[in-house]
N, C-alpha and C positions, 0 to 999 in steps of 0.2 A: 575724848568727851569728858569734861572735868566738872566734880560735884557744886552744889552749892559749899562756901566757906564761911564758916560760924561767926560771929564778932570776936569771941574768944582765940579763935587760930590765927585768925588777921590781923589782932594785935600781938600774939605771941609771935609771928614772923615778924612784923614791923620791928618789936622790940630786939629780936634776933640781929634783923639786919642792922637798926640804929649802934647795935653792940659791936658787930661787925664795922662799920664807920667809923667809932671812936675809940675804942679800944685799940694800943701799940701790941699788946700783947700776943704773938705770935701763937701761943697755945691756946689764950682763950680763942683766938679767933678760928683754929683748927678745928677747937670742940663744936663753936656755937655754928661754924662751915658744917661740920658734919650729921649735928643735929640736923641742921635745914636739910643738907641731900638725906638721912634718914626720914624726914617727915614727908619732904615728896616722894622719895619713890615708897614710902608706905603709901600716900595717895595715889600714888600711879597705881599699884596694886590693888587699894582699893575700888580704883575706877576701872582697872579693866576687870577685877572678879564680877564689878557690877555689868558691866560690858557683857562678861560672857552669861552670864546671870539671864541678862536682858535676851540676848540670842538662843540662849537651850528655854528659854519660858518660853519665846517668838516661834521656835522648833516643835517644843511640842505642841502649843496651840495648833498648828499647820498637820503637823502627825496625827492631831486629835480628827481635825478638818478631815486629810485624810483618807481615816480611819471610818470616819464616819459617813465619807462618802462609797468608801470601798463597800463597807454592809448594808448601803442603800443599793449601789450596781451589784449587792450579790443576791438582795432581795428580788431587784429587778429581773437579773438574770435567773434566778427559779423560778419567777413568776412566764417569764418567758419560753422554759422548758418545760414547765408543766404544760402551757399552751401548747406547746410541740406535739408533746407525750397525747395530750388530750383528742389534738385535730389527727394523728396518726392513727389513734384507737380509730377516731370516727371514719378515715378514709380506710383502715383495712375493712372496720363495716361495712363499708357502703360497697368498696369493692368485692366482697365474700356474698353480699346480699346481689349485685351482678352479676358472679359467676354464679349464683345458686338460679336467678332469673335466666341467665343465657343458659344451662341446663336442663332447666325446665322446656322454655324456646327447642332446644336440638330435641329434645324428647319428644315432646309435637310434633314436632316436622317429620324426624324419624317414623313416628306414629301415624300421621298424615301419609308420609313418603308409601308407607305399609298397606296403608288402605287403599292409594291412590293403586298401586301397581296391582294389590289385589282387582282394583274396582275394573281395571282395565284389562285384568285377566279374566274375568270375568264377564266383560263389556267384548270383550274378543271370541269369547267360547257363546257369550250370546249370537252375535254376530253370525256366527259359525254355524250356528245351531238353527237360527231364523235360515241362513241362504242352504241349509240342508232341507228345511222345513219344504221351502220355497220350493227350490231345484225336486221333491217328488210330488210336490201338488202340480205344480205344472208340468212334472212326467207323465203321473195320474191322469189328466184333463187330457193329453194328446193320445190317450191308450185306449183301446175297443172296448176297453172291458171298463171305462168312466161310468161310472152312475152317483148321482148329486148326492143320493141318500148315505153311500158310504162314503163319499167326500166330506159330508156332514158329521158322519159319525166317528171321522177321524182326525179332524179337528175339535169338534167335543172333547175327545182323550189327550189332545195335546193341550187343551185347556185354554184354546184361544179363544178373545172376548170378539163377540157378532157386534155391529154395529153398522148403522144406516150411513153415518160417515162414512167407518171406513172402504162399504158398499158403494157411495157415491166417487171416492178414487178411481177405482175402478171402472166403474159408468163411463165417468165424462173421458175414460182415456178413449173409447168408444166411436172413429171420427167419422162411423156412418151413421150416426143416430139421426131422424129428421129433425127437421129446422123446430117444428111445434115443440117436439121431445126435449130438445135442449135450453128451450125457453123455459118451459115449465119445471127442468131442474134446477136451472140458473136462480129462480121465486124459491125453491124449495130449500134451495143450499143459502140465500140471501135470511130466507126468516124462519128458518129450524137451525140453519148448522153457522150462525154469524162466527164464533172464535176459527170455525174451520176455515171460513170463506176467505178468511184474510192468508192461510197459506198456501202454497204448491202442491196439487195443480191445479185446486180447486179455485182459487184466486185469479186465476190465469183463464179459466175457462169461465167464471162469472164476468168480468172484463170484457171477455172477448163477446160473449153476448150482448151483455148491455152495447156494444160496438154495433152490433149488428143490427139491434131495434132503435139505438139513438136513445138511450136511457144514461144518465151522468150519475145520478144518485141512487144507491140500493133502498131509500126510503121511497122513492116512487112506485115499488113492489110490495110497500106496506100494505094492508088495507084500512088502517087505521089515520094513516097521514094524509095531513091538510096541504103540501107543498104540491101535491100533483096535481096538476092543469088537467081539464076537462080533455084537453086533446090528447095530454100522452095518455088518461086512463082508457078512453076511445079505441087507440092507437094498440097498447098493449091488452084490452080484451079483442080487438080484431085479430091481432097475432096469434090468440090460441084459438 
């Protein structure tokens, strides 16, 4: 790659070579020969220092490029491990706050597990304890020596609750009571004991009567209800 040349070097060579052409002289033409190859290859020299001049400028520009890319991908890259660092913190949290939840959970259940086995040790010594209750009141009742007053007085001290329900279980298991008898429980158990009426046995023997008089609805035993027809109210005052 060769510089620009001056007016001044372009006629100094001209005049070189013109000297060279006309002159027989053997030595001048050595000298003014060797000028010219000194003056090029000083220009060769000067063009390739500028050459390489031009390449280590091109080099480090590119170095600088770089350089400057390098500490944007090393900015990048800590900015990227901090995220790391950051999301790591937050998943050991979340996982240390799960196992502190799934601890709590076993502790429950454990706790749970405690009471249940209690509840049903206890649900079994009840058990046990009613069919003992059971097994001497119904030995009592088959024995000479029965009297209600201290049947009474010995259920008082076991602390069990009287009740006309649980009176009326008993009753209706009863299957020689007369027809009138069991009508007028079936009205008693329909509009004093309704939550009872809906289970066993007493469910089952309300049923079976309304079966028997031809009664579909327990409000037709109301005496307050408008849906009863003159002939079923007829019908079931003749029945008692």
């Amino acid at each position: 790659m060769g510089r620009k040349v001056s007016i001044k070097e372009r006629a100094a060579t001209d005049a070189a070579l013109e000297i060279l052409e006309a002159t027989k002289n053997q030595n001048l033409k050595a000298q003014v020969a060797k000028l010219l190859f000194e003056s090029d290859a000083r220009e060769k020299a000067r063009v390739d220092a500028r050459e390489r001049q031009r390449r280590a400028d091109a080099d480090n520009e590119e170095l600088e490029n770089l350089g400057s890319q390098i500490t944007s991908l090393k900015k990048q890259l800590q900015a990227v491990e901090d995220t790391i660092t950051s999301l790591k913190a937050e998943n050991e949290e979340a996982i240390q706050t799960l196992k502190d939840q799934i601890a709590g959970k076993e502790k429950i259940i454990t706790e749970l597990g405690e009471q249940l086995k209690n509840s049903q040790t206890a649900l079994s010594e009840c058990g046990q304890k009613a069919d003992e209750q059971l097994s001497h009141i119904a030995s009592y009742v088959g024995c000479p020596e029965y009297d209600p007053k201290v049947l009474s007085q010995y259920l008082k001290e076991q602390k069990s609750t009287e009740s006309r329900t649980a009176a009326l279980v008993v009753i209706v298991s009863d299957k020689s009571l007369p027809q009138d008898r069991r009508r007028k429980l079936a009205v008693e158990i329909t509009q004093q004991h309704k939550e009872a009426r809906q289970r066993p046995p007493l469910k089952q023997f309300v049923d079976q009567v309304k079966g028997e008089v031809g009664v579909t609805s327990d409000e037709v035993w109301s005496p307050t209800t408008r849906a009863c027809t003159e002939t079923q109210k007829a019908m079931i005052l003749c029945s008692f």
